[in-house]
C-alpha positions in Angstrom: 116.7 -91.6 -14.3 113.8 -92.9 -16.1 112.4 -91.1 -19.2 110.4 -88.4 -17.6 111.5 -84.4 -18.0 114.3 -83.7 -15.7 114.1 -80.5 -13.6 117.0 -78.6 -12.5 117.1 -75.5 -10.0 119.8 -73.2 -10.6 120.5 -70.9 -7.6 122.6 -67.3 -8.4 122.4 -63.8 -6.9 123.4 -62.7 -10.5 120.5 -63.0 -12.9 123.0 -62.5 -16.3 124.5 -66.0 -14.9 121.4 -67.6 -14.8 120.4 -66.9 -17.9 123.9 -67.9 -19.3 123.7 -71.3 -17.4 119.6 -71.7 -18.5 121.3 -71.5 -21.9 124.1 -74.1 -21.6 121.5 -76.7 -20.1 119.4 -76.4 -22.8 122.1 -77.1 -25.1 122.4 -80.1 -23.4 119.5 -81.0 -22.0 116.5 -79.4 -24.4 113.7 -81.5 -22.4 115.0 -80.5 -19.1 112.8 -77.9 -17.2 115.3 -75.2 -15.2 114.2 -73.6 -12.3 116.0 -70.3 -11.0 115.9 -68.8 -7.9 118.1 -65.1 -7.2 118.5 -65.9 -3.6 118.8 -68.9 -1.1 115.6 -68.4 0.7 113.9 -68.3 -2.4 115.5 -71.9 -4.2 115.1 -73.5 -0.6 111.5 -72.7 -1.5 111.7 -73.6 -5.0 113.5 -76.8 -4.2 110.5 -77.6 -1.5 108.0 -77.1 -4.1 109.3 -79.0 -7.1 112.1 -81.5 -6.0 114.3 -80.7 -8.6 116.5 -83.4 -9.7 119.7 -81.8 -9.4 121.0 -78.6 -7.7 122.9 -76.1 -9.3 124.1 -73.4 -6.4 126.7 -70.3 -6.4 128.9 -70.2 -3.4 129.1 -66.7 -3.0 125.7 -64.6 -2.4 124.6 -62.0 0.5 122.2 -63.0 2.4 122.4 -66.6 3.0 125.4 -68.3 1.3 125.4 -71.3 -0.8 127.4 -73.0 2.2 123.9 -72.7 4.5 122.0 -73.1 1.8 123.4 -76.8 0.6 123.7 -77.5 4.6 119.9 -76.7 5.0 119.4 -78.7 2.2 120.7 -81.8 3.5 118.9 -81.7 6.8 115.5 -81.9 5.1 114.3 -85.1 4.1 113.1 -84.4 0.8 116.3 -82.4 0.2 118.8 -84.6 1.4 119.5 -86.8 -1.1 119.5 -84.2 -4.2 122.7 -83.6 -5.6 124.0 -80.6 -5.0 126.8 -79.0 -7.8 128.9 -76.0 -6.1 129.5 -73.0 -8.8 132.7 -71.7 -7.6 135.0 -68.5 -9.4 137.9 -70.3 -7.5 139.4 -73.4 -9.2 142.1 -73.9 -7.1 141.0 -72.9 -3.8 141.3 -76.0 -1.4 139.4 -74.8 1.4 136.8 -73.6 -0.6 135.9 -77.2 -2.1 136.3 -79.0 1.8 133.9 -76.6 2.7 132.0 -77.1 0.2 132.2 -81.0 0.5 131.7 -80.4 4.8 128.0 -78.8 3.9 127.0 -81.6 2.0 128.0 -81.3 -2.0 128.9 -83.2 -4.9 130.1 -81.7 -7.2 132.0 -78.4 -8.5 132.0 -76.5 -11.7 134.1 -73.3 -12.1 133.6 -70.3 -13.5 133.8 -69.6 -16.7 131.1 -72.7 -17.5 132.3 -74.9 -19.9 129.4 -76.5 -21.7 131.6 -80.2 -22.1 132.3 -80.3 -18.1 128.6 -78.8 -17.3 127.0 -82.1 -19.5 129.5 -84.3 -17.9 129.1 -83.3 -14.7 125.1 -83.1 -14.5 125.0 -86.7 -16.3 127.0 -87.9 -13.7 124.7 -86.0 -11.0 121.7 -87.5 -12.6 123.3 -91.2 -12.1 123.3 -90.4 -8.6 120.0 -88.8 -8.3 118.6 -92.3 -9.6 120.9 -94.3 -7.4 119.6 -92.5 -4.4 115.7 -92.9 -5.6 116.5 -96.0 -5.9 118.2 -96.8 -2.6 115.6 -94.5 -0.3 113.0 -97.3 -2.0 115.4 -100.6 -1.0 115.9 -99.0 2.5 111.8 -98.6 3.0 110.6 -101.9 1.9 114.1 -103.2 4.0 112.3 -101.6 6.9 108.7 -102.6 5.6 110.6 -106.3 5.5 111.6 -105.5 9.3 108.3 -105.0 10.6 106.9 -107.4 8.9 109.2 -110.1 10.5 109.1 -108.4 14.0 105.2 -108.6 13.9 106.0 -112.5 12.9 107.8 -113.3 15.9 105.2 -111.8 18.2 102.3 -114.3 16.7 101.3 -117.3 18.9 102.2 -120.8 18.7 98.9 -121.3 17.4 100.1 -118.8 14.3 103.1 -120.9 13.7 102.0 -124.0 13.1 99.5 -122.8 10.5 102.4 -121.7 9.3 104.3 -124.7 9.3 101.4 -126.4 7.5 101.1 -123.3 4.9 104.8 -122.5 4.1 106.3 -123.3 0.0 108.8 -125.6 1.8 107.2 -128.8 2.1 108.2 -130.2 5.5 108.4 -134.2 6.0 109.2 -136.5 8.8 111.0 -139.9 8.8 111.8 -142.4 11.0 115.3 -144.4 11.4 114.7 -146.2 8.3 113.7 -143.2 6.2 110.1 -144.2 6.0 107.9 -141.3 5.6 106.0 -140.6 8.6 104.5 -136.6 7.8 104.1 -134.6 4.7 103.3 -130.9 4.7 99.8 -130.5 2.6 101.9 -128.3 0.4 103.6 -131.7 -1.1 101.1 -132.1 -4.0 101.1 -128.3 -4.7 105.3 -128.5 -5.2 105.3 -132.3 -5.9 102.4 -132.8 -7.6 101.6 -136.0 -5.2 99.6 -136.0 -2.1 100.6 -136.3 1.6 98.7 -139.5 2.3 100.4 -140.9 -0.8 103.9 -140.4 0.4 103.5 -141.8 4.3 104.6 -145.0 4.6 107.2 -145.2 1.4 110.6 -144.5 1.6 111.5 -140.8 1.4 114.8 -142.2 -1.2 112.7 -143.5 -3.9 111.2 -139.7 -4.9 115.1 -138.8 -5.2 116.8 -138.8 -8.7 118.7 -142.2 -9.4 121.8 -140.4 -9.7 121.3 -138.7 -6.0 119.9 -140.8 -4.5 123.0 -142.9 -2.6 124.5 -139.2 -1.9 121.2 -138.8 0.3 121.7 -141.9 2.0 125.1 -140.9 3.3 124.0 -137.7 4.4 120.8 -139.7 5.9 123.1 -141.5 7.7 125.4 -139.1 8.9 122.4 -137.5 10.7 121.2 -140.5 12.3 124.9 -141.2 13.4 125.2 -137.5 14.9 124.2 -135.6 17.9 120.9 -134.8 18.6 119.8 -131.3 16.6 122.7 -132.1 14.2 121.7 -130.4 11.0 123.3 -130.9 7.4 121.9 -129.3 3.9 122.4 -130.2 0.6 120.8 -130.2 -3.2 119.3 -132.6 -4.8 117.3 -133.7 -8.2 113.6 -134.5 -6.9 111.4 -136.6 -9.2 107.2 -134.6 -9.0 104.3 -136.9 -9.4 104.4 -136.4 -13.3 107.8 -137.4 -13.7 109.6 -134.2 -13.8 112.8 -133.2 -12.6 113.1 -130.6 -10.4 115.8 -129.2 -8.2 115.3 -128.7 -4.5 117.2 -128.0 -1.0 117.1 -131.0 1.6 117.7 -129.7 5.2 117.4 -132.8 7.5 118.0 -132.5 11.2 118.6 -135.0 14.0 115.5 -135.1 16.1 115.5 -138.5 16.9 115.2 -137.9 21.0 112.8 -135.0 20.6 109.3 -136.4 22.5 106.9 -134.8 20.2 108.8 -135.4 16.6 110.6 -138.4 17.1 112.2 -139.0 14.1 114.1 -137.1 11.3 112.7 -133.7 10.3 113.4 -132.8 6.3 112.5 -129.6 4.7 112.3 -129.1 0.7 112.7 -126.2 -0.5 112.1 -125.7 -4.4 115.5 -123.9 -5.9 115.0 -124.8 -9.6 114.7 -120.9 -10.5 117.9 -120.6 -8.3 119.6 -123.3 -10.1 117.9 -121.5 -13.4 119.7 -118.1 -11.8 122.6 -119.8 -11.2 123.2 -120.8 -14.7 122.1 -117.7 -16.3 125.1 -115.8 -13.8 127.4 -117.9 -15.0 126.6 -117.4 -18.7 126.8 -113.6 -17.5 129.8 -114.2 -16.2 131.5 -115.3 -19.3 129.8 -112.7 -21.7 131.3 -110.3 -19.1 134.8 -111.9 -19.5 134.2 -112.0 -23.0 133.5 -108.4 -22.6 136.8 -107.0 -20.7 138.9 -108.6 -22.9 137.3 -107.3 -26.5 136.3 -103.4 -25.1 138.9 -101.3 -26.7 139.1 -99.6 -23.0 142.3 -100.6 -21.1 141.3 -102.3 -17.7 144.3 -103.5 -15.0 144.2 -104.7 -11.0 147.6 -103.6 -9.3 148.8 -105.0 -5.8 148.0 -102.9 -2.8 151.4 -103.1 -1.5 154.0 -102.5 -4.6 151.2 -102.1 -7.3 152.3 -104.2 -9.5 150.2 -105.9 -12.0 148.0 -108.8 -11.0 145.7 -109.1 -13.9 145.0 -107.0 -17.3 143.2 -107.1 -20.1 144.4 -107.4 -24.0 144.1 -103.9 -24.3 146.6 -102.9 -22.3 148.7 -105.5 -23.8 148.0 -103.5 -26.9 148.7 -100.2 -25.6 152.1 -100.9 -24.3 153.2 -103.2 -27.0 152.3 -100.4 -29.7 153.2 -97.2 -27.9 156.4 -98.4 -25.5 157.1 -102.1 -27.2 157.0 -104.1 -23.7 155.7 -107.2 -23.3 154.0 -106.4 -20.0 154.0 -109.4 -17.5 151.9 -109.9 -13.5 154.1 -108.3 -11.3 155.2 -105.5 -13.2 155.0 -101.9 -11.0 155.4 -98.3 -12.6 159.2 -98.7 -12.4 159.2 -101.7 -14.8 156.8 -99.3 -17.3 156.8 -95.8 -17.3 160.0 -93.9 -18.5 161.2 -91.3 -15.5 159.6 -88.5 -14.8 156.1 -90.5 -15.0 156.3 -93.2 -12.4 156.0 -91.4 -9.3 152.4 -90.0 -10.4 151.5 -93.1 -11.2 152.4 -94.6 -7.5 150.5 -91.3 -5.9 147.1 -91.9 -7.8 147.8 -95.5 -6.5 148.2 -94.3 -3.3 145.0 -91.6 -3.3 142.9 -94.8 -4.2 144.2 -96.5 -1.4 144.0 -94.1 0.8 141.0 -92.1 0.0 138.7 -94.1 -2.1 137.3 -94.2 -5.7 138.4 -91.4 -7.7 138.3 -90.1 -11.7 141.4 -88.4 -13.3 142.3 -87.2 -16.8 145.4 -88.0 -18.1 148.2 -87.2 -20.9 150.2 -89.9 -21.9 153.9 -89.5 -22.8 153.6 -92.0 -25.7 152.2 -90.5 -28.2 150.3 -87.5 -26.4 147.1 -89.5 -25.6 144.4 -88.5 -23.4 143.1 -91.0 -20.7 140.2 -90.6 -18.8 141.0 -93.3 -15.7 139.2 -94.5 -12.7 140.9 -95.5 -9.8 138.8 -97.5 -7.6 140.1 -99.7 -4.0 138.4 -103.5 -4.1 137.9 -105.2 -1.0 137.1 -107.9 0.9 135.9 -108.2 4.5 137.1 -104.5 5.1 140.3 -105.1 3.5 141.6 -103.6 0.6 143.3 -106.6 -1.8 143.8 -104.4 -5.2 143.4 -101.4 -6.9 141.2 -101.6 -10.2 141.7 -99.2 -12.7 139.5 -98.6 -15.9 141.2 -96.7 -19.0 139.4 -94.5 -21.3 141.2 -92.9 -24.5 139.1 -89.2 -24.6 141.3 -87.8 -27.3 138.9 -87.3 -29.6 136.9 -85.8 -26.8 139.5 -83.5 -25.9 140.0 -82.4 -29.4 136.3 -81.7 -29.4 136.9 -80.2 -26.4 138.9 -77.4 -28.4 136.8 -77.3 -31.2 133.9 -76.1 -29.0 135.9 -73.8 -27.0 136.8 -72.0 -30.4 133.0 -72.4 -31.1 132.1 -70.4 -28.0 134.2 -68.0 -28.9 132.2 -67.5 -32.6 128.8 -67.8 -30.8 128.3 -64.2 -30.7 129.9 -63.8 -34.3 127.5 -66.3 -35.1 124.3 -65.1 -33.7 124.9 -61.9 -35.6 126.1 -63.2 -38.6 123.5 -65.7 -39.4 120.3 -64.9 -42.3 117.7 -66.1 -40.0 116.2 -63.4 -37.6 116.7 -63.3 -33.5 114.8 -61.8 -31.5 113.5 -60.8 -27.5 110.9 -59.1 -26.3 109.5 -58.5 -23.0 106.5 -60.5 -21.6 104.1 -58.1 -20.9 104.0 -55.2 -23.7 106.2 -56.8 -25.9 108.8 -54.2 -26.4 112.2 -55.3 -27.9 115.0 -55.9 -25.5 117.4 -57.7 -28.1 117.7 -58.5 -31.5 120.6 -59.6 -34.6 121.4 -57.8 -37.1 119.3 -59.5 -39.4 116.6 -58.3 -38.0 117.5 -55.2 -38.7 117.9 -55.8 -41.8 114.9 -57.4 -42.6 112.6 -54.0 -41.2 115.2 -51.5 -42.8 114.7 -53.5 -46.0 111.3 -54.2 -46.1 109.5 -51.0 -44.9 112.6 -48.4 -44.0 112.4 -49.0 -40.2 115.6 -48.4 -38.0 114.8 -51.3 -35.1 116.3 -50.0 -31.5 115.7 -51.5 -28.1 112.4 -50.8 -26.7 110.4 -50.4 -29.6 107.0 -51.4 -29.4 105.0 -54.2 -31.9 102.8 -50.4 -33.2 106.6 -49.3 -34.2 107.6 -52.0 -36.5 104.1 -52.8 -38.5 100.9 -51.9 -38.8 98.4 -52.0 -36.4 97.1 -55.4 -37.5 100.3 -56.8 -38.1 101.2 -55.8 -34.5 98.1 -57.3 -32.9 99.0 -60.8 -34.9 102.8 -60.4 -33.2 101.1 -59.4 -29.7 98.9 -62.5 -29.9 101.7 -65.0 -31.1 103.8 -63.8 -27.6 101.1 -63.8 -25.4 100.6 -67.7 -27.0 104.2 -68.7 -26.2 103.5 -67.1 -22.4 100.6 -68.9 -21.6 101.3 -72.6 -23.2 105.1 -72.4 -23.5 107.3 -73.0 -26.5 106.0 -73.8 -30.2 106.6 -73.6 -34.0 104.4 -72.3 -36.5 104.3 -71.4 -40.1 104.0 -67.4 -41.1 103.2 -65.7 -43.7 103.7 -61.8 -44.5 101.0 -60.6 -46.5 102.3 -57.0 -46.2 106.1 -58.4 -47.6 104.7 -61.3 -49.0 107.5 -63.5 -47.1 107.3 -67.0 -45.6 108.9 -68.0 -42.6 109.1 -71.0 -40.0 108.6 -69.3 -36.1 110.1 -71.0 -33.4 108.5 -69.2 -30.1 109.6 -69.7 -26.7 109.2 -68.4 -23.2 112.2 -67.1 -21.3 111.8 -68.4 -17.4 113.8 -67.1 -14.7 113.1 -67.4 -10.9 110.1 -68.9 -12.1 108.4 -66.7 -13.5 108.1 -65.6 -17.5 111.0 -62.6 -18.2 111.1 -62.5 -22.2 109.7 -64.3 -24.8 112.2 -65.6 -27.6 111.4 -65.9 -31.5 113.6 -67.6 -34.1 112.2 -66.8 -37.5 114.0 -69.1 -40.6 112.7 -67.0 -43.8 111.5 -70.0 -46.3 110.3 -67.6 -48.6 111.8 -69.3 -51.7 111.8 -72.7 -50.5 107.7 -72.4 -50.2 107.6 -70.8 -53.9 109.8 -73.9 -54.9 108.1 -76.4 -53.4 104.4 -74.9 -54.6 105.9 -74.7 -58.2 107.5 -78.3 -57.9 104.0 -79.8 -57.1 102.3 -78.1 -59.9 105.1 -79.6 -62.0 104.8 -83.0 -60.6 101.1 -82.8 -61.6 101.5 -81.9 -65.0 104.0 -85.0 -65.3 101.2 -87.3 -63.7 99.0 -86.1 -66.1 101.6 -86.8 -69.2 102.2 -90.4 -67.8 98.6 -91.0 -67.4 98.1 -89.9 -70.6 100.7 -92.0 -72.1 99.9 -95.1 -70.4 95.7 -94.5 -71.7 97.6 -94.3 -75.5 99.7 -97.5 -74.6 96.5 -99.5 -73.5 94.8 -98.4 -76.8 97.8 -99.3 -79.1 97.6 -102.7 -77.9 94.0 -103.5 -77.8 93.7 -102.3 -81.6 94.8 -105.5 -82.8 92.5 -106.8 -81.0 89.2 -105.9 -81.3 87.1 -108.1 -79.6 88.6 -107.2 -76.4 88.9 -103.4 -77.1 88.3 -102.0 -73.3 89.4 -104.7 -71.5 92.3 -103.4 -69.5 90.6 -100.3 -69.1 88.1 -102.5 -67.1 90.2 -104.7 -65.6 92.2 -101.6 -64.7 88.6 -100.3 -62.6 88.1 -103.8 -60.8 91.3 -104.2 -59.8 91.9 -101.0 -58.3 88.7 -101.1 -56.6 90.0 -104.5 -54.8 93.0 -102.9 -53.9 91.4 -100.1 -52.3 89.0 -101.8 -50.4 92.6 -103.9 -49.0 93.6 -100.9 -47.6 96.6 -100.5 -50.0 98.1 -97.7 -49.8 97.9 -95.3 -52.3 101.5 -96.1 -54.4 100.5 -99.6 -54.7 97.2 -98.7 -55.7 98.7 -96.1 -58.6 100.9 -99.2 -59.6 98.3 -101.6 -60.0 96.3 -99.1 -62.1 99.4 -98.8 -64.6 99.8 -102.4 -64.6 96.0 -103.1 -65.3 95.9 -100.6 -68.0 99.1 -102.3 -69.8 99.0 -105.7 -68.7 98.0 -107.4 -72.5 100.8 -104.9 -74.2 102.5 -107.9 -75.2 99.9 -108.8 -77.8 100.9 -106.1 -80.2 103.6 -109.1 -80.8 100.9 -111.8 -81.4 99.5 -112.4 -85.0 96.0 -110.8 -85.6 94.9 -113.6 -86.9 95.4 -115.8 -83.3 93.8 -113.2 -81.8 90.4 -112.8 -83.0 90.3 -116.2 -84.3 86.4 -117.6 -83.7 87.0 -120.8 -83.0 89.4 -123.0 -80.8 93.1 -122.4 -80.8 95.5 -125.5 -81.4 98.3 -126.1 -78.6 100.7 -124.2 -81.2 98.4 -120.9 -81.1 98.0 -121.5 -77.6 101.8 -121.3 -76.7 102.2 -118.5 -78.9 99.6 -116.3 -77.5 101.1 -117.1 -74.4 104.3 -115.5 -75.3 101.8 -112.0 -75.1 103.3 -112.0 -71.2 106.8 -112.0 -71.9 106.8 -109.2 -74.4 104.2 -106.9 -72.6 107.2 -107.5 -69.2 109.9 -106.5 -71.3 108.0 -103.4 -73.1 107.4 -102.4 -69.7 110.4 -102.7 -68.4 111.8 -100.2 -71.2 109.3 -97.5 -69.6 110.0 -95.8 -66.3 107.8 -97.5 -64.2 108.0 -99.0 -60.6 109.4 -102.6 -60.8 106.2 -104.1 -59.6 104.6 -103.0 -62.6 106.7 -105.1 -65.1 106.4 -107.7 -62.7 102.3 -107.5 -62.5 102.4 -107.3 -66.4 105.1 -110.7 -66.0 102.8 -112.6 -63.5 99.0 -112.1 -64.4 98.4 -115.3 -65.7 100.4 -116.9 -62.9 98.3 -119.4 -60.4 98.8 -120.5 -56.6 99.1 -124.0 -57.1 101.6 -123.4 -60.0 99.6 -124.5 -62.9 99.9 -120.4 -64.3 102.4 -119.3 -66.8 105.1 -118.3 -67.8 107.1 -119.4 -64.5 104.5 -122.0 -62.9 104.8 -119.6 -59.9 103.3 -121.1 -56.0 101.6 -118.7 -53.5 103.7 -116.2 -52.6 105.9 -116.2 -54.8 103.6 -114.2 -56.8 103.3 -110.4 -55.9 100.2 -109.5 -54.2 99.6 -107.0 -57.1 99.7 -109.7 -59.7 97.2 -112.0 -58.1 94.7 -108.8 -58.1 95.5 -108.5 -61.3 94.7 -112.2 -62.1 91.6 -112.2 -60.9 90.1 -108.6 -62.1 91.5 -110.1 -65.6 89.5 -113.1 -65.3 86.1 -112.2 -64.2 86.6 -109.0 -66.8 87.3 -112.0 -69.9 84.2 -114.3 -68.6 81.9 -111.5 -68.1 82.4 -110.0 -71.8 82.0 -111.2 -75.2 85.1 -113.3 -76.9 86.0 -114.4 -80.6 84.9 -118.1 -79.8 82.1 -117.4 -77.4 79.1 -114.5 -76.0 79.6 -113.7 -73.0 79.2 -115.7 -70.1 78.2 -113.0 -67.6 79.2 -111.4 -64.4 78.0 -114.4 -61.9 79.4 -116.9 -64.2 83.1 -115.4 -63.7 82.1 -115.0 -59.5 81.6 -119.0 -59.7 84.8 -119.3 -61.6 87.0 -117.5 -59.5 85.2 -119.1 -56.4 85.2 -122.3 -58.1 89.6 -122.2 -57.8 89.6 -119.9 -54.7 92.8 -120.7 -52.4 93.8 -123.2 -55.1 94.3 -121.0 -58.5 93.2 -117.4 -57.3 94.2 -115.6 -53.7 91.4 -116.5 -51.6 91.0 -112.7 -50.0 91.3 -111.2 -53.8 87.9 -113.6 -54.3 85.8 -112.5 -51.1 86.4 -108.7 -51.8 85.8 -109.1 -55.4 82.8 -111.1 -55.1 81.6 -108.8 -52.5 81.6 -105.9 -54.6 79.7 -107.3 -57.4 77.3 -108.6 -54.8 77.3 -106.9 -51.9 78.1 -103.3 -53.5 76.8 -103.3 -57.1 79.8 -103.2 -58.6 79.6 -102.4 -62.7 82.2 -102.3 -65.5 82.1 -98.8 -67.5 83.3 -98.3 -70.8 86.0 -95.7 -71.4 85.7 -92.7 -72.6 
């Protein structure tokens, strides 16, 4: 089916049953919309209106029985090709299921439902549904197809030889020597060359090298043959352009035919065939490839003796591990199974052979495995030549299969024993028709209330509080299941609502509420976020102290990462970075020259020019400040920005002589707030140069030192936005 919400129509005289049954399918199937109907008058109905996707329908009801009720099913169009699943009390009863199967059903499910076989069943059920979609659409364009050819064959003469001039096959006449007499126009559409350019050249020379003498034996076989003798073959065709290109020659022997006179050839263009061909043969070997790696035992036995003609490795496997026999073609049940075990093998042979495809768990005597296998007959013109089988170890499923049988049996335990609240009430005045015992609880505890079916919202709260409850059920009945958030004011209690409809017969008969108290888990969270707050504020605070103790030895450039730190987080927000990244870069600007706390003072404010000596040393300033950050608890980009801000994209940075992206996006932000921040301020060995004077710079090197989309935005926020350095505070 394709992804759109299943709907299902559950029939039943017994509205406890369809509750119980809406309730399995939900399990299973949570999207899945479940129709119900009480009666068979009423589904037929139903099933008229909506066109459920599957069927479910109880045998036994007065009135109109599921027998009639399947039957009139199947002789409605619309109807006919839903599957149908029989809900019968009887597991055993033969008669019952060949009735069942005589009025047109699929499938059967016994009573007590079993949530495993229920899910297995409607899957399968679902797989045929969209088979038989499916197949009503191949039948009506088939017929479409039909008509369409029958009006063909009823158009004029006139009609067909436009055609013959319009057709994809391009259609050529020879004479005895294979010169080209008549091209179709539709040669230089497939061919790429014109008609008039092919008449009077030899129809061999436009074939491959390598096919071409093959042609001239067939060519020659036809003008040796009968008249209307017709052969077919494929051949490499050489277009107009020089391309290769495979197409299907049908010549025929017209050589005493008045009006043609001469060979007739037809090319038709297979190249996607040949295309097809190869990619089904590729197929073909994955799907070898396939059968012999799947852990899933697979096996063809004779129709006569079934014995083996072919298996897969698995079964190898299985037989070497659990029986040690090297199994051989050939081999029937008598050569494999221990007594006791053969003869059920050769009668599931037999039921495939004799009634067709079928699916069967099994237990193994070798070490008490579960197999789910499919028996299915293969044939070949009618006859059968093998029985496939496909082997599927489900003990695991079958163990699971327990486990959620003892499950069912705790469901009720459960519902009663969990903390979170259950309740029902009815759709129109809300009164209580069922509740757990934690509900109870909850109204005995909180305001001395002794719940009992029936009571009314006014019973359990105040008037207010019971017009908020009326409104949140009449919500859930008019737009169908939701979740909210709820908060007590009266009990000061939190609590997540799940709120759904109850539908039966179509038509609203409760209105479910699942209430998970997160009281403590809201008080928690609200504290954790003040918390987390106070610990931003510390870190901020710690980082502002860092970026101080680092600029005091210098002081000509006392402020400078706290304006570097403003720039570059204003690029970064006008990239659209999100707002982590954005927080990093801000830690990184504010810490970035940390290192020089290592550098000597008098370096650092020295007012001249530095030698290459001071230079080398002040460039150590990067290495320190990355591994005083890396002591801290920060992100790893931020030791890395600190690492990288003097890097450049055509490697000419330091300390690593990094290329273009091998420095972090962050860094080269950093790079350039750092520079137009230096150029624009005042420095030991120079004023300052001024805000347009760092623009040119970083313009000046833009895609060859600095990231060119780093430049536009910064430029544009000096220019186009008045951007301004502030001092700090």
């Amino acid at each position: 089916m394709d992804d759109r919400r299943n709907v299902f129509l559950a029939i039943d005289d017994r509205q406890e049953n369809l509750i119980s049954l809406m309730a399995l399918i939900h399990e299973s199937f949570p999207t899945a919309e479940v129709l119900t109907a009480l009666d068979g008058e009423t589904g037929l109905d139903i099933a008229a209106r909506r066109i459920p996707d599957i069927i479910i329908l109880d045998i036994m009801m007065p009135g109109m029985d599921g027998y009639e009720v399947c039957r009139r099913m199947k002789k409605t169009p619309i109807l006919a090709d839903i599957p149908v699943i029989f809900l019968t009390a009887l597991k055993s009863d033969r008669q019952v299921r060949l009735k069942a199967l005589d009025s047109g059903g699929e499938a059967f499910i016994c009573k007590p439902l079993d949530e495993v076989e229920l899910y297995v069943t409607i899957r399968g059920m679902l797989k045929i549904r969209s088979f038989n979609l499916q197949n009503r659409a191949r039948i009506e364009n088939l017929q479409k197809d039909l008509r369409n050819k029958e009006d063909e064959l009823s158009d004029s003469l006139q009609r067909f030889q436009l055609m013959i001039e319009n057709i994809s096959d391009v259609v050529g006449i020879t004479d005895r020597e294979g010169v080209v007499r008549y091209r179709s126009p539709n040669n230089e559409l497939v061919f790429g060359v014109k008609p008039e350019q092919i008449v009077g050249r030899s129809a061999f020379e436009f074939v491959h090298p390598d096919d071409r003498l093959r042609l001239v034996e067939r060519f020659r076989l036809l003008l040796d043959s009968p008249d209307g003798f017709e052969q077919t073959d494929e051949f490499r065709y050489l277009r107009g352009d020089g391309s290769v290109l495979w197409v299907q020659i049908t010549g025929r022997n017209m050589l005493n035919h008045k009006l043609i006179n001469g060979i007739l050839l037809s090319y038709k263009d297979i190249s996607a065939r040949k295309v097809a061909e190869q990619t089904i043969k590729a197929e073909a070997e994955r799907y070898r490839t396939v059968v012999e790696s799947t852990s899933d035992m697979i096996w063809v036995v004779d129709p006569v003796d079934f014995g083996l003609l072919t298996y897969n490795s698995s079964l190898e496997r299985y037989f070497k591990t659990n029986r040690n026999i090297e199994i051989k073609p050939g081999m029937t049940p008598d050569d494999l199974l221990p007594e006791g075990f053969q003869e059920i093998w050769y009668e599931m042979y037999r039921a495939a052979f004799a009634n067709g495809p079928f699916t069967k768990e099994y237990e193994t005597v070798a070490g008490m495995r579960f197999l789910k296998l499919t028996f299915y007959p293969l044939q070949v013109a009618g006859e059968i030549i093998g029985i496939s089988v496909f082997g599927q170890d489900i003990s695991a499923m079958k163990r699971y299969e327990m486990v959620l049988k003892e499950d069912s049996e705790r469901y009720h335990a459960l519902i009663e024993s969990t903390q979170h609240m259950i309740w029902v009430v009815e759709p129109k005045d809300f009164r209580l028709t069922f509740f757990n015992s934690s509900y109870a609880d909850f109204h005995k505890r909180n305001a001395g209330i002794v719940v009992r079916e029936g009571m009314r919202p006014e019973e359990l709260g105040s008037e207010e509080q019971s017009e908020a409850w009326k409104d949140l059920y009449k919500r859930a009945v008019d737009e169908g299941r939701y979740k909210i958030n709820h908060q007590s004011q009266v009990y000061g209690t939190e609590s997540i609502l799940s709120i759904a409809p109850l539908n039966i017969d179509g038509h609203v008969v409760g209105v479910s509420v699942f209430a998970e108290d997160i009281t403590e888990e809201a008080r928690n969270k609200r504290e954790l976020e003040v918390s987390n707050k106070k610990l931003e504020h510390r870190l901020q605070q710690s980082i502002n102290a860092i970026s101080k103790i680092g600029e005091l030895r210098d002081m000509y450039t006392a402020g400078h990462q706290w304006k570097v730190q403003q720039l570059a987080c204003a690029i970064a927000m006008k990239m659209g970075l999100p707002g982590p990244t954005v927080q990093n870069i801000s830690y990184g600007a504010l810490i970035h020259d940390i290192g020089k706390i290592y550098i000597a003072s008098d370096i650092l404010n020295k007012p001249g020019k530095i030698s290459g000596l001071e230079y080398q040393i002040l460039q150590t300033h990067v290495i320190h400040g990355y591994e005083v950050a890396q002591e801290l608890d920060f992100p790893s980009e931020v030791p890395t920005m600190v690492y990288q801000h003097h890097e450049c994209l055509d490697g000419s940075g330091y300390p690593q002589g990094l290329i273009g992206d091998q420095i972090l996006l962050e860094s080269r932000i950093l790079a350039v707030s750092d520079v137009v921040e230096a150029i624009s301020s005042h420095r030991p060995y120079r004023a300052s140069l001024g805000t347009e004077a760092a623009l040119a710079e970083i313009n000046r090197y833009r895609g060859i030192k600095y990231d060119g989309v780093v430049v536009d935005i910064c430029t544009g926020l000096f220019r186009d936005e008045g951007f301004i350095f502030t001092d700090p505070e």
